[in-house]
MARLUMTOR-917986 format. One record per residue (C-alpha): residue number from 1; z, y, x. Coordinates in steps of 0.1 Angstrom, whole numbers, plus 5000, padded with zeros to 4 digits. Layout:
residues N
<atom NUM,<Z,Y,X>> ...
end
This chain:
residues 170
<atom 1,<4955,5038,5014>> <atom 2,<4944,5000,5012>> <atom 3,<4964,5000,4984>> <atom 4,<4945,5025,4967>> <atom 5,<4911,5012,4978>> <atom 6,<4918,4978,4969>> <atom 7,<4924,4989,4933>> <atom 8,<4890,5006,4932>> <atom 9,<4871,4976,4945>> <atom 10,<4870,4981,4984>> <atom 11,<4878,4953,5010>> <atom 12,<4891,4960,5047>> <atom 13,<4866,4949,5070>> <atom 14,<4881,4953,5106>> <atom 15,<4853,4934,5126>> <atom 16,<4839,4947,5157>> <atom 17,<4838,4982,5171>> <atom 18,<4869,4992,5138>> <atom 19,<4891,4964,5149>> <atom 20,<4914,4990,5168>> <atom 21,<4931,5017,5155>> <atom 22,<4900,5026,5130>> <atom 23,<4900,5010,5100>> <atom 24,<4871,5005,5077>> <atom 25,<4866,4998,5041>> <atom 26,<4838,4983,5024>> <atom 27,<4823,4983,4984>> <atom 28,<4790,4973,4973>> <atom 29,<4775,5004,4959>> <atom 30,<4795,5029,4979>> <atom 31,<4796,5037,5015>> <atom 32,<4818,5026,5036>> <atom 33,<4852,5048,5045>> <atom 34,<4856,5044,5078>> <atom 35,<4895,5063,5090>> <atom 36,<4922,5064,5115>> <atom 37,<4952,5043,5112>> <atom 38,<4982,5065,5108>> <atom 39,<5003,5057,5141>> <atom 40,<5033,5058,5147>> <atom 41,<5044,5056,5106>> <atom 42,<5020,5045,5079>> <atom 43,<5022,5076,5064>> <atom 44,<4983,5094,5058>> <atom 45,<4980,5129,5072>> <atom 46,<4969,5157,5047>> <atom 47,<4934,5160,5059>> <atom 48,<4929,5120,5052>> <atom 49,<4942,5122,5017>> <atom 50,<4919,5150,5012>> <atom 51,<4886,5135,5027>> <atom 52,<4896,5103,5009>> <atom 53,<4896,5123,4976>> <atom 54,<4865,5140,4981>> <atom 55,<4845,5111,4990>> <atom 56,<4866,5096,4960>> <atom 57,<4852,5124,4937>> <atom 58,<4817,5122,4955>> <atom 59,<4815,5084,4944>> <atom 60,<4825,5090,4910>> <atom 61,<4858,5069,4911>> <atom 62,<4889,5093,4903>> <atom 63,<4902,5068,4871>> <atom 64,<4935,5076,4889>> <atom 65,<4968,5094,4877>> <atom 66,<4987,5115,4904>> <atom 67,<5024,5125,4897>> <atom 68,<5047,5133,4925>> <atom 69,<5023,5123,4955>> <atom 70,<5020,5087,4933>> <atom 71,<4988,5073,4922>> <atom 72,<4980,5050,4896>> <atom 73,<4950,5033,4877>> <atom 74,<4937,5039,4839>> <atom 75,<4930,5008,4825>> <atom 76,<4923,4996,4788>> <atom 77,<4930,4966,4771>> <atom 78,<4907,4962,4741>> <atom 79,<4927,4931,4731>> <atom 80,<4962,4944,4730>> <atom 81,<4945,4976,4725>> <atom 82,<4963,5001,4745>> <atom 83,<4958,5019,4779>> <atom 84,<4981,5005,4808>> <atom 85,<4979,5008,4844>> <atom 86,<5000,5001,4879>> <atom 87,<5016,5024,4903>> <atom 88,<4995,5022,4937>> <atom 89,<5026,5013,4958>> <atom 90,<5031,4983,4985>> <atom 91,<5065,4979,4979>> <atom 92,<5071,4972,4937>> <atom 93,<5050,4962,4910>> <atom 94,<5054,4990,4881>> <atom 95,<5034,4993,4853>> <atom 96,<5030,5016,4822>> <atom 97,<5011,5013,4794>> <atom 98,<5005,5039,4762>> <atom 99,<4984,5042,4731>> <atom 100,<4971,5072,4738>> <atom 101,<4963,5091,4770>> <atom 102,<4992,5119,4765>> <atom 103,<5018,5081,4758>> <atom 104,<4999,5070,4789>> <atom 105,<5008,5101,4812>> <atom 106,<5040,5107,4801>> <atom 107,<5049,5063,4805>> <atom 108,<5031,5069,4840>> <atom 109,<5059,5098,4846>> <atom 110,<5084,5077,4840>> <atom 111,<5069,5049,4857>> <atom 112,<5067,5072,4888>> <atom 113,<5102,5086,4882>> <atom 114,<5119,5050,4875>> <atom 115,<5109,5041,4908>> <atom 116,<5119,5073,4927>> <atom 117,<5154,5066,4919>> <atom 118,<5156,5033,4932>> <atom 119,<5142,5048,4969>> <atom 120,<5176,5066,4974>> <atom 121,<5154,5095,4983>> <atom 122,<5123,5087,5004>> <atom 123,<5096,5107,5001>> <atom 124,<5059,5090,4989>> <atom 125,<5047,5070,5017>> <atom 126,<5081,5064,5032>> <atom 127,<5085,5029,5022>> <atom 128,<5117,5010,5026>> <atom 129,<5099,4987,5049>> <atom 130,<5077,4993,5079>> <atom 131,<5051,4962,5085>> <atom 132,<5038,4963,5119>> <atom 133,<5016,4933,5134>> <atom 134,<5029,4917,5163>> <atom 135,<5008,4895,5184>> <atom 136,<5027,4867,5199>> <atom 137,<5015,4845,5226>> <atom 138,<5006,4814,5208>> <atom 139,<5036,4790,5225>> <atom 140,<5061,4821,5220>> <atom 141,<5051,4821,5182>> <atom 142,<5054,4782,5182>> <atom 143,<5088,4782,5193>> <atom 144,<5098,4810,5173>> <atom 145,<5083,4792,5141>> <atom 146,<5105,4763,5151>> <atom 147,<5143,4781,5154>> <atom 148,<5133,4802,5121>> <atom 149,<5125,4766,5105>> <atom 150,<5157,4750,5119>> <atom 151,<5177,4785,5104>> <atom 152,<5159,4782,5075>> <atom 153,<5142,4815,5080>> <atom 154,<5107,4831,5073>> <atom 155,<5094,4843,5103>> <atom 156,<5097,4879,5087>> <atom 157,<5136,4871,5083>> <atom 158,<5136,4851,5122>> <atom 159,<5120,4883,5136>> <atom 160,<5140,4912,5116>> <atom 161,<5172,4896,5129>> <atom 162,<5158,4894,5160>> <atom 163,<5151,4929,5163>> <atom 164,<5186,4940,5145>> <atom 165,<5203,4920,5175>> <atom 166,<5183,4938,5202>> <atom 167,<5194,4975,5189>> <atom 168,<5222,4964,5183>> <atom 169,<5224,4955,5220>> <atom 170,<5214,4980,5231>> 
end
């Protein structure tokens, strides 16, 4: 969803009363969605995605391509002059490009299908990763910053292990 939304211009604005589990995205011109997080996956429930669309199609902003439960954008470039656009996914950067809008769609198939195969499976929305905020007490997160350093570890990397270890464990 932020994803999406960030291609058509909206920014996530989560101050004051939306800085729960409500989220709320802003664009000059439009108003503002405000919607649920999806807990305990980040996967959008049906009557988001179609309350998203409709406000989508209200506004005047459905530029987008849908093929397999992917979305992507219609762009043009007047100087190379050919229509591209990028998948709408967290997780790759894929783009396809055509000189016509049947080349576009049928690149954008592709596109879509090229990336399916290298998911082993997952369905749309299931990414390969799961990012989840974790708030830290501040000398907790110091001393973790300074092990990862000393590993030569992200935090990302210095918490993942971290985690692996503890199921592991048990």
């Amino acid at each position: 969803m932020e994803t999406l939304l960030g291609y058509l211009g909206y920014v996530k604005d989560n101050k004051g009363k939306t800085s729960g589990s409500r989220v709320k995205f802003m664009c000059p011109g439009h108003k503002p969605f405000l919607m649920h997080r999806p807990h305990p996956s980040n996967i959008m429930r049906p009557y988001q995605v179609k309350d998203l669309v409709t406000e989508l199609e209200k506004s005047n902003m459905t530029n987008l391509l849908e093929y397999k439960g992917f979305f992507g954008t219609i762009e043009y470039s007047k100087e190379d002059g050919v229509l591209f656009g990028h998948l709408l996914v967290d997780d790759a950067c894929a783009s396809y490009e055509g000189t016509t809008l049947e080349e576009l769609l049928d690149d954008f198939h592709d596109c879509v299908d090229d990336y399916l195969e290298g998911r082993d499976g997952q369905e749309p929305g299931d990414s390969p990763r799961f990012t989840q905020n974790v708030a830290l007490p501040s000398q907790l997160y110091k001393s973790a910053s300074q092990c990862a350093a000393s590993h030569s570890l992200s935090m990302n990397a210095f918490i993942e292990d971290a985690i692996a270890k503890a199921v592991a464990a048990g």
